[in-house]
C-alpha positions as CSV (number, residue, x, y, z in Angstrom):
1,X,112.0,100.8,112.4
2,X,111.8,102.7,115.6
3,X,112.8,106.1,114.0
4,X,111.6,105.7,110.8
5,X,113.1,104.4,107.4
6,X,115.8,106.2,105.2
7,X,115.1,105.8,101.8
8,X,118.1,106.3,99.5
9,X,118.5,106.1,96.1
10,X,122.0,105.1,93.9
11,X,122.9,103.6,97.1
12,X,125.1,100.3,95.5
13,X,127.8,102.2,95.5
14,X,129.9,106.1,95.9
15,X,128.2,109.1,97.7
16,X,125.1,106.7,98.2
17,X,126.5,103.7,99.6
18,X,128.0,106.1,102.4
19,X,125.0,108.0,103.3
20,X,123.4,104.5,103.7
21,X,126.4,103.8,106.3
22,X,125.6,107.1,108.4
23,X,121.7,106.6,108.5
24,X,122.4,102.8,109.8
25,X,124.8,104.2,112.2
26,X,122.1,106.4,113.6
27,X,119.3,103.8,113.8
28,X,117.6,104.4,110.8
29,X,116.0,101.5,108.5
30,X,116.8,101.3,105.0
31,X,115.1,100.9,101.8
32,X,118.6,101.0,99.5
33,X,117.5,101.8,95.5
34,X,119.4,100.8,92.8
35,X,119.8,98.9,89.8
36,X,122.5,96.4,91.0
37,X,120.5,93.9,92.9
38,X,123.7,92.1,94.3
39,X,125.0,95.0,95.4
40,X,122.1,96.3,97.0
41,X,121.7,93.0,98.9
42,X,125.3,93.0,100.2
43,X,125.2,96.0,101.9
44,X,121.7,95.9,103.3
45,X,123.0,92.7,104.9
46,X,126.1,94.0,106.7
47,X,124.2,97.2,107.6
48,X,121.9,95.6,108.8
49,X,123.6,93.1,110.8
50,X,126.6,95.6,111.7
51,X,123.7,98.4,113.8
52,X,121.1,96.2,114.4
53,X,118.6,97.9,112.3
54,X,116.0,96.3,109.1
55,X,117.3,97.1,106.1
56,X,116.0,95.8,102.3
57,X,117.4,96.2,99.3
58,X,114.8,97.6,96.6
59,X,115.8,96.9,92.5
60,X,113.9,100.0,90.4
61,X,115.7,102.0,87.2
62,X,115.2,105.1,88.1
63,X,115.5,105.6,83.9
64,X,111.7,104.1,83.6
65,X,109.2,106.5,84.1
66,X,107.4,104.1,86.1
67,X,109.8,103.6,88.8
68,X,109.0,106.3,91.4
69,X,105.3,105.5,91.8
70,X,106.2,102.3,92.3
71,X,108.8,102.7,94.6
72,X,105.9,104.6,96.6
73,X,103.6,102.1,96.5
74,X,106.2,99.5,97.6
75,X,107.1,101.6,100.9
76,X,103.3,102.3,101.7
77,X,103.8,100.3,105.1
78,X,107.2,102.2,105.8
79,X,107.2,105.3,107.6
80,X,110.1,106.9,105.2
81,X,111.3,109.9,107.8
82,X,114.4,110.4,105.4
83,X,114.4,110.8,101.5
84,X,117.8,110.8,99.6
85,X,117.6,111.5,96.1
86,X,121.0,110.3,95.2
87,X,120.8,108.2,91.8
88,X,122.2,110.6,89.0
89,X,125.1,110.2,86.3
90,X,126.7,112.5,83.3
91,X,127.8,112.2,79.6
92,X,130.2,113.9,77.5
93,X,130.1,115.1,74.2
94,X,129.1,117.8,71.9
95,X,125.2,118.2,72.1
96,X,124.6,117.9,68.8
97,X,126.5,114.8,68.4
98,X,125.2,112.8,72.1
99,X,123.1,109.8,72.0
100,X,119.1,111.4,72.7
101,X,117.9,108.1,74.4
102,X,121.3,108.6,76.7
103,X,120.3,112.1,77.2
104,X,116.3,111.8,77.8
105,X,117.5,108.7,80.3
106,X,119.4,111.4,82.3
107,X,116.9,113.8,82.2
108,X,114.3,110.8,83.5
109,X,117.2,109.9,86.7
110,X,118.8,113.3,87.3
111,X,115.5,115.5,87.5
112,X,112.2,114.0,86.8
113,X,112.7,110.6,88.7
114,X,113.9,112.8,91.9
115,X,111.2,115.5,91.4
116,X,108.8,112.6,91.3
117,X,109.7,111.0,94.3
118,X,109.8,114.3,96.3
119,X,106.3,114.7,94.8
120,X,105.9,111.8,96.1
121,X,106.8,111.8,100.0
122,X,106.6,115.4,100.8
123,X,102.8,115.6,101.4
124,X,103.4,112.9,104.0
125,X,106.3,114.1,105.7
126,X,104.2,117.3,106.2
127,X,101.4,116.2,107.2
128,X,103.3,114.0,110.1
129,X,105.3,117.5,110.5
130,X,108.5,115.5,110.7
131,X,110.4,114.4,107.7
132,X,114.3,115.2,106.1
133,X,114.9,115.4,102.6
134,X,118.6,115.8,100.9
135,X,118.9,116.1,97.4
136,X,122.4,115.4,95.6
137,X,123.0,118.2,93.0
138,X,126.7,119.2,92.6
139,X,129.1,122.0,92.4
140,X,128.2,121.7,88.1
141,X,124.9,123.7,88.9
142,X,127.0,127.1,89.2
143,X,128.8,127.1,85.7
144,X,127.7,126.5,82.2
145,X,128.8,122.8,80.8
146,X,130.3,122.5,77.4
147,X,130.9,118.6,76.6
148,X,128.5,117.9,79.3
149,X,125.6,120.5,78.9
150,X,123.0,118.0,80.0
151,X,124.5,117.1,83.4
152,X,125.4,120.7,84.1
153,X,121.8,121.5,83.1
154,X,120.5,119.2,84.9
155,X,122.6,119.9,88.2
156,X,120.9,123.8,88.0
157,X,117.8,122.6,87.9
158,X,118.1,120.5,90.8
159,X,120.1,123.3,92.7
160,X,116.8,125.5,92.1
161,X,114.4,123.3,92.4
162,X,115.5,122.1,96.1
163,X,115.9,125.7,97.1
164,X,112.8,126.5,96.1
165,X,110.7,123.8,97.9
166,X,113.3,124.1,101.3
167,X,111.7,127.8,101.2
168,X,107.7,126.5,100.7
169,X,108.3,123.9,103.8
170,X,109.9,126.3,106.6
171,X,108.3,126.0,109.6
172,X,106.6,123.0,108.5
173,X,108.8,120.0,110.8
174,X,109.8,119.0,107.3
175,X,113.4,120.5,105.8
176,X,114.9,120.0,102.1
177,X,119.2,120.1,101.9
178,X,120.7,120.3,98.9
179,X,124.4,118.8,98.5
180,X,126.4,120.1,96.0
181,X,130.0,118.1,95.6
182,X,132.8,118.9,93.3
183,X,134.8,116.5,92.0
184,X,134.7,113.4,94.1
185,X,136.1,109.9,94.0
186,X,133.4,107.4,92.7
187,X,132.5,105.4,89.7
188,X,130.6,108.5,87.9
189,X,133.5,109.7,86.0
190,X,134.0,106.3,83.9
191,X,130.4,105.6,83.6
192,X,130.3,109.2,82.1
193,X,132.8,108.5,79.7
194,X,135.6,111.3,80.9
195,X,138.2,109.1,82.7
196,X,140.7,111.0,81.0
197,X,139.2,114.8,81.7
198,X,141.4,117.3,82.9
199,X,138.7,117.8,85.9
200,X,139.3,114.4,86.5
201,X,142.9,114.9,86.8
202,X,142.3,117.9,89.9
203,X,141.8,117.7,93.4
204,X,138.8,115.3,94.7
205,X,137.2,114.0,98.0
206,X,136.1,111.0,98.9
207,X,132.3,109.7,98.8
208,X,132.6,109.3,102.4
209,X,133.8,112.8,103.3
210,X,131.6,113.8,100.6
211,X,128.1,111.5,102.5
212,X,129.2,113.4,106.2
213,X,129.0,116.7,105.1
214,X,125.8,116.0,103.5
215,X,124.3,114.2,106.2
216,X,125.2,116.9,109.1
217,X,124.1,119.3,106.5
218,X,120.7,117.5,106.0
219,X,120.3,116.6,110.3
220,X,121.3,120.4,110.7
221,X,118.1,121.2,108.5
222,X,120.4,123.3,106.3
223,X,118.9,124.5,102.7
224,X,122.6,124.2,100.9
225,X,125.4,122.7,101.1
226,X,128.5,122.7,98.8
227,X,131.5,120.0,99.9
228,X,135.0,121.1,101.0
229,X,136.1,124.3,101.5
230,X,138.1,124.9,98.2
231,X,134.8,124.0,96.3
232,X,133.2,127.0,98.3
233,X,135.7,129.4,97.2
234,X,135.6,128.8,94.1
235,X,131.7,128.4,93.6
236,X,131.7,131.8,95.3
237,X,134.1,132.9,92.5
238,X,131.5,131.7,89.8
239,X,129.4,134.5,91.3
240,X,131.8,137.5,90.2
241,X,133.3,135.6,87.1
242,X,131.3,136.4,83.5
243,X,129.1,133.2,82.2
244,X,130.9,133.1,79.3
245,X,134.8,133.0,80.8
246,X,133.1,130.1,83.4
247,X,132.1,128.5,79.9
248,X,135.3,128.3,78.6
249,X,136.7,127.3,81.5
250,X,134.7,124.0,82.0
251,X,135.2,123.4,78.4
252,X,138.5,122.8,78.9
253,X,137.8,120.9,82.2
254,X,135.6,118.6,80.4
255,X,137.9,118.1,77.6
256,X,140.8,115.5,78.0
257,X,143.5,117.7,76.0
């Protein structure tokens, strides 16, 4: 792995799957994390064979508490030049009526799994002064979530979180890129349980148009990036617009009526 490995998590399929494509295309190895083991073994494959570079899949939950020190320990021999903290998905439904176990699961992928594994890497991607790390927020983290208050939630967090540690490593060789996409064409919305949302129902991207402007983002060593220019209009709008009108207005994104 002549310039290092990418590691990417939720990389069987959607946004992930298609950063994978554009760090094999530029001569990256892959460690590809998921849960789907087939999946992951497909595409490492045809990656793999399709640029010439190594490529494994790697089967972890990100849900288990567990899984990002062993990821770590299982790419000690890999010099991992590129972390993507991908893996993430969403639930609807009035808080007070959600599942908790669903819930504390998302709260172990979307934010303490990808805090982990930044915990994780960073010290050695700064101590080599080289290293890229792009973490996959999304356009949620502007606006309050009714229905989905735990994904939104959980979106800020990693919105603030990656801005905060891009600012602690400037000048360091190492850079953090946040990507925040709007609504975009992948498998999240049924495994969320709002195929039928009205947000569903808008204008989305694709995961690969999505993946590129994340990846020139994260090469460009840029702190933030949100996808498509009609997402950055309106996220700028969320700036001027009262917290409680943007409430109301995801409400009745999230809802299916």
């Amino acid at each position: 792995m002549p310039k290092g490995a990418a590691l990417i998590t939720g990389a069987s399929s959607g946004i992930g799957a298609e950063l994978a494509k554009l760090c094999a295309a530029s001569g990256y190895g892959l460690i590809l994390v998921a849960r789907k083991e087939d999946r992951l073994g497909e595409l490492a494959g045809s990656l793999a064979k399709d640029h010439g570079i190594q490529a494994r899949p790697l089967v972890a939950d990100l849900a288990d508490p567990a899984a990002p020190q062993s990821i770590f320990e299982r790419t000690r021999h890999d010099t991992v030049e590129i972390l993507i903290n991908n893996a993430g998905f969403g639930l609807r439904g009035p808080f007070a009526e959600t599942d908790w176990s669903a819930e504390a699961r998302l709260i172990q992928v979307n934010v303490t799994s990808l805090v982990h594994l930044t915990k994780l890497f960073l010290p050695e991607m700064l101590g080599r002064r080289s290293g890229r790390i792009l973490n996959v927020a999304s356009t949620a983290a502007f606006v309050p979530g009714p229905f989905m208050a735990m994904y939104y939630a959980s979106k800020a967090f990693v919105l603030s979180f990656s801005e905060s540690v891009a600012n602690e490593v400037q000048g360091t060789g190492v850079t953090l890129t946040v990507l925040c996409p709007g609504p975009t064409r992948t498998p999240f919305f049924e495994a969320a349980g709002i195929p039928d949302s009205n947000l569903r129902k808008g204008p989305s991207m694709t995961a690969e148009e999505v993946a590129r402007i994340g990846y020139r983002a994260m090469m460009a060593g840029k702190t933030e990036v949100i996808a498509g220019a009609r997402n950055r209009w309106m996220m700028l709008g969320t700036r001027l617009a009262p917290r409680n009108m943007l409430a109301r207005v995801t409400r009745r994104l999230n809802s299916s009526a």
